[in-house]
C-alpha positions in Angstrom: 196.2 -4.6 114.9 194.2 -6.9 112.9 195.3 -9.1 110.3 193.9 -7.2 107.6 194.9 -4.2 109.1 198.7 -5.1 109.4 198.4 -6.8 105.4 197.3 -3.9 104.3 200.0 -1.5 105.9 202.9 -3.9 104.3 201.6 -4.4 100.9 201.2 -0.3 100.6 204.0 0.8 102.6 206.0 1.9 99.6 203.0 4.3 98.4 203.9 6.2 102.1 205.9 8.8 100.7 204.3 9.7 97.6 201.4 9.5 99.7 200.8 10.0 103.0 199.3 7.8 105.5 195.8 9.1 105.7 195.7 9.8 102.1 196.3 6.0 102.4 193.7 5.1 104.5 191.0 6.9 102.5 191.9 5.1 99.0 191.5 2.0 101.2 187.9 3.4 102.0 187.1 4.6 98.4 184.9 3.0 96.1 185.9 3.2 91.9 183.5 2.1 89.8 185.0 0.5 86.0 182.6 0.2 82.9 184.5 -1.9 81.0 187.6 -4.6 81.6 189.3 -4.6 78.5 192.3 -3.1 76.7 192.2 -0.3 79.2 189.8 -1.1 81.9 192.1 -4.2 82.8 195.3 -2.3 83.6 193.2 0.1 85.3 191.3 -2.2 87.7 195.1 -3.2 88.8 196.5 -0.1 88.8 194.0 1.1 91.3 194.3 -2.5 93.3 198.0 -1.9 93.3 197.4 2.0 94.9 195.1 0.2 97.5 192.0 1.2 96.8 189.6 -0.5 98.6 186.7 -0.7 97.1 185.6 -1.7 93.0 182.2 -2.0 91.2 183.3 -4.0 87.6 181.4 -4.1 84.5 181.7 -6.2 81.6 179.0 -8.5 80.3 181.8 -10.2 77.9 184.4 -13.1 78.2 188.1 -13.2 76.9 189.1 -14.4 73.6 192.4 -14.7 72.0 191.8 -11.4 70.1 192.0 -9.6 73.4 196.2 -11.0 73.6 197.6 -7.9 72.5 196.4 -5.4 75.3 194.0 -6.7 77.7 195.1 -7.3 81.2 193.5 -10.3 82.0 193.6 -12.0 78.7 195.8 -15.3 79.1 195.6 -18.6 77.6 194.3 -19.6 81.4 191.4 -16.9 81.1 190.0 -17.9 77.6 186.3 -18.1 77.4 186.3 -16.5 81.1 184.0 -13.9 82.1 186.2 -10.2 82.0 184.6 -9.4 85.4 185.2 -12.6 87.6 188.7 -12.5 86.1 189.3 -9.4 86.8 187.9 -9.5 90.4 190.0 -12.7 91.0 193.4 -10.8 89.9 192.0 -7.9 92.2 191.8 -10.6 95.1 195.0 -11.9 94.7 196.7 -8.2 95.5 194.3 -7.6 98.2 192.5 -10.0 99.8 190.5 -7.7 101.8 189.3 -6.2 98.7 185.7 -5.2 98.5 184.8 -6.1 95.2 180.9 -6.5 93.1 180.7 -7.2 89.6 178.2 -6.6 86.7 178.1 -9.0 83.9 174.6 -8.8 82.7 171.9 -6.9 81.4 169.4 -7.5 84.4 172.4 -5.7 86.5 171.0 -1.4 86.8 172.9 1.0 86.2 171.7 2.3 89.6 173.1 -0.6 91.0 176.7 -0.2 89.2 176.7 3.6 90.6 175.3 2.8 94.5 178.1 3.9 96.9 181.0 4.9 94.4 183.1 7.9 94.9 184.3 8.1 91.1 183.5 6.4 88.0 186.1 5.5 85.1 184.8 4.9 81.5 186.7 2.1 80.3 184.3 1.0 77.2 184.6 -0.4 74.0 185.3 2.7 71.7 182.3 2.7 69.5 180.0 1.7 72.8 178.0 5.0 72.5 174.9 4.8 73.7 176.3 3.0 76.6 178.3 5.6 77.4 175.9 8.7 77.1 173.3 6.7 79.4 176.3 5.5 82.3 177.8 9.7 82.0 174.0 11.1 82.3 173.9 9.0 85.4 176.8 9.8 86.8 176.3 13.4 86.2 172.9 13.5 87.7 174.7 11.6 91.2 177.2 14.2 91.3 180.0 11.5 89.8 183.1 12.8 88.3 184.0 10.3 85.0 187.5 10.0 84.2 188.2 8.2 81.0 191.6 7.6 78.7 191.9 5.4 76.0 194.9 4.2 73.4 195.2 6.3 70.8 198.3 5.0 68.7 201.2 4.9 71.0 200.2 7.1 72.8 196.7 8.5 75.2 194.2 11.4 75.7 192.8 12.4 79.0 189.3 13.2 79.7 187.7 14.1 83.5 184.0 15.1 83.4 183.1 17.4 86.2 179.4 16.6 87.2 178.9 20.7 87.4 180.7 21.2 84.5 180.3 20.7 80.6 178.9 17.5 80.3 179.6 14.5 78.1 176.5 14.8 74.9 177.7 19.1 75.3 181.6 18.5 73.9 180.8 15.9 72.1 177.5 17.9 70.6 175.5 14.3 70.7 172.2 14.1 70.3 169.8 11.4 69.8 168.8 12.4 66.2 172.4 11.4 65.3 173.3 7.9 63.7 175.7 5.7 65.7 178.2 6.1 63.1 178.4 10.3 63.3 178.2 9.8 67.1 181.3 7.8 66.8 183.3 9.8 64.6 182.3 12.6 66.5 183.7 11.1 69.9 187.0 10.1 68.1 187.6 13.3 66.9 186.4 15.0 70.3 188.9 12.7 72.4 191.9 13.8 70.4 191.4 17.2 68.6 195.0 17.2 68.3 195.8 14.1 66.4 199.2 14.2 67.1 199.0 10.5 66.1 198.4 11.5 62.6 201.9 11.0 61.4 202.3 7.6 61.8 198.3 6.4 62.6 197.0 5.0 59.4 193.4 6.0 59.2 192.9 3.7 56.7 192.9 1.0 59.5 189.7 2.4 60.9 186.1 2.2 60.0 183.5 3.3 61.8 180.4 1.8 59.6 182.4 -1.4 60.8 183.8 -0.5 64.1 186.9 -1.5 63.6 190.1 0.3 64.5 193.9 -0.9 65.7 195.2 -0.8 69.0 198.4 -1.3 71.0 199.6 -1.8 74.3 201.9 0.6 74.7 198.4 3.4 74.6 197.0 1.4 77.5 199.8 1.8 79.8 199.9 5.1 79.4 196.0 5.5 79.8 196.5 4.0 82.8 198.7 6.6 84.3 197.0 9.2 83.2 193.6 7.8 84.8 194.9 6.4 88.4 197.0 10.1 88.7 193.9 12.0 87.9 191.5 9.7 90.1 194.3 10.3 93.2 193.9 14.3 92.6 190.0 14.0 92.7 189.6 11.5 95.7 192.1 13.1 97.6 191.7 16.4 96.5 195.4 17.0 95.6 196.4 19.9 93.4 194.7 20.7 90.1 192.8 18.9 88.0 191.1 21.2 84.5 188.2 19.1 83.9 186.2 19.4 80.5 186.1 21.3 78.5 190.2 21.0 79.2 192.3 18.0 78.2 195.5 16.5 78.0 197.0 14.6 74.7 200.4 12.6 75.3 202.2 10.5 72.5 205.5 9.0 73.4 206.1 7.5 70.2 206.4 11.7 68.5 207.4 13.4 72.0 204.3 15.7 72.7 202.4 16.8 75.2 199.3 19.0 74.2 196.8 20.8 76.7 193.9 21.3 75.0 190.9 23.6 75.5 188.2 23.5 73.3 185.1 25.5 75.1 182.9 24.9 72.5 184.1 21.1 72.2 182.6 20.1 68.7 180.6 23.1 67.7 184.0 25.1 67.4 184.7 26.3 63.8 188.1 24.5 63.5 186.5 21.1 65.1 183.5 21.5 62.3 186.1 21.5 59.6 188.4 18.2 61.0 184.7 16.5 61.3 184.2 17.3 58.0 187.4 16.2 56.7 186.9 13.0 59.0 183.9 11.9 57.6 185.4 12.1 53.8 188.1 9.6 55.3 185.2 7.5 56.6 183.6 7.5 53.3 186.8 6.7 51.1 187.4 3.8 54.4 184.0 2.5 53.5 184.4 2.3 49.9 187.5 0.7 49.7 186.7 -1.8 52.4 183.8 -3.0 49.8 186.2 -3.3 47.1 188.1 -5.3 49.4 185.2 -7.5 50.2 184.2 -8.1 46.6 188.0 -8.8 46.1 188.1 -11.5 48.7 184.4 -13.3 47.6 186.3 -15.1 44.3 189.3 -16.8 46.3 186.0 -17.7 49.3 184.3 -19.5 46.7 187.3 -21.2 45.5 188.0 -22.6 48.6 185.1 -23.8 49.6 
């Protein structure tokens, strides 16, 4: 037995149970590709290091900042001003050695290139990355990819798993490119948790999508996590059930529910049309009173300066 052979059998011998051997063996040759190594993509890059899969493709043209304390994985007073993929591919190394790892930090890197070889793809972007996302989901779709994607929502996470011959991404959604980024947005929030079982304690006030600004906590990416890494096992191993889109799953601790949700018309439903509508007059107000708040603050600027 070589030496990464016999590494590799200790450091995942307490997955053998929960998985089996040669379920084992074929995470170890899988290939996962990551868009994104931030508040979620982080802590999924190790979660799926920690499973021993083999093989990752990381994105992330962006380096850490002190903002990034609260949730991201890799950000550490050690990692400040560090590019998010050579980080992340360092703490990859330093579970696995044997790791095969290739990172993308730069606009000269294809998307082509991002997608060659990969048996799934996880969307880990920045929330109000949209055109970003619609390009790297048309490609996967048109390889065959499956995209599995969950991000914090409050305390707690949504699930969402794209089948490549199912209902694609712009079709739930209802996207098109006559849309401005800031309905595109508001659409996808709304289409990621149609439940919004985080509405008694989220304060929508907080978020702004002329602005792209919105609050996030740790305690959502966790739980994205597990709800990402579980459904990648089903699809790469092809264990048990797995309702992709137009099917998902909401789950906030912080209220105690669980909601399966199917919405086969995604956005273009009659009851989505109506929380859109009510969502964009949240926006609007949002808008407004972050101006006030900006004309408030200019007075007290000035007398500073």
């Amino acid at each position: 037995m070589t030496t990464e052979e016999s590494f590799y059998r200790e450091a995942f011998l307490r997955n053998l149970g929960l998985l089996t051997r040669e379920e084992q063996e074929k995470l170890k040759r899988s290939t996962v590709a990551i868009a994104g190594l931030g508040g979620v993509g982080g802590i999924f890059t190790l979660g799926f290091a920690r499973l021993g899969v083999g093989g990752f493709h990381l994105a992330d043209p962006d380096e850490f900042e002190i903002k990034n304390m609260n949730r991201q994985a890799g950000a550490m007073v050690s990692t400040q001003g560090k590019p998010k993929a050579e980080v992340m591919r360092s703490m990859v190394l330093d579970i696995n050695p044997h790791a095969r790892v290739q990172t993308f930090t730069g606009k000269e890197d294809s998307l082509d290139g991002f997608l060659q070889g990969v048996d799934i793809v996880v969307d880990a972007l920045d929330f109000f990355i949209i055109d970003e996302r619609r390009k790297l989901y048309r490609a996967a779709r048109e390889r065959g990819l499956y995209v599995v994607s969950a991000g914090p929502i409050g305390f707690g996470s949504a699930l969402q798993v794209f089948d490549p011959k199912g209902m694609s991404f712009d079709e739930y959604f209802d996207l098109n490119d006559t849309l401005s980024h800031e309905e595109m947005n508001i659409r996808f929030g709304l289409g990621i948790a149609p439940k919004l079982l985080q509405r008694a304690y989220f304060h929508v006030t907080k978020v702004n999508f002329s602005v792209q600004v919105a609050p996030s906590l740790v305690t959502g990416t966790f739980l994205a996590a597990n709800l990402v890494t579980t459904a990648a096992i089903k699809i790469l191993l092809q264990r048990g059930k797995l309702k992709p889109m137009p099917h998902s799953v909401h789950v906030d601790p912080y209220v105690g529910k669980h909601k399966k949700v199917y919405l086969p018309f995604g956005n273009r439903g009659p009851i989505q049309r109506l929380k859109l509508w009510y969502v964009r007059r949240l926006n609007e107000q949002n808008k407004a009173e972050y101006a006030r708040t900006q004309v408030r603050s200019e007075p007290h600027q000035a007398a500073a300066q």
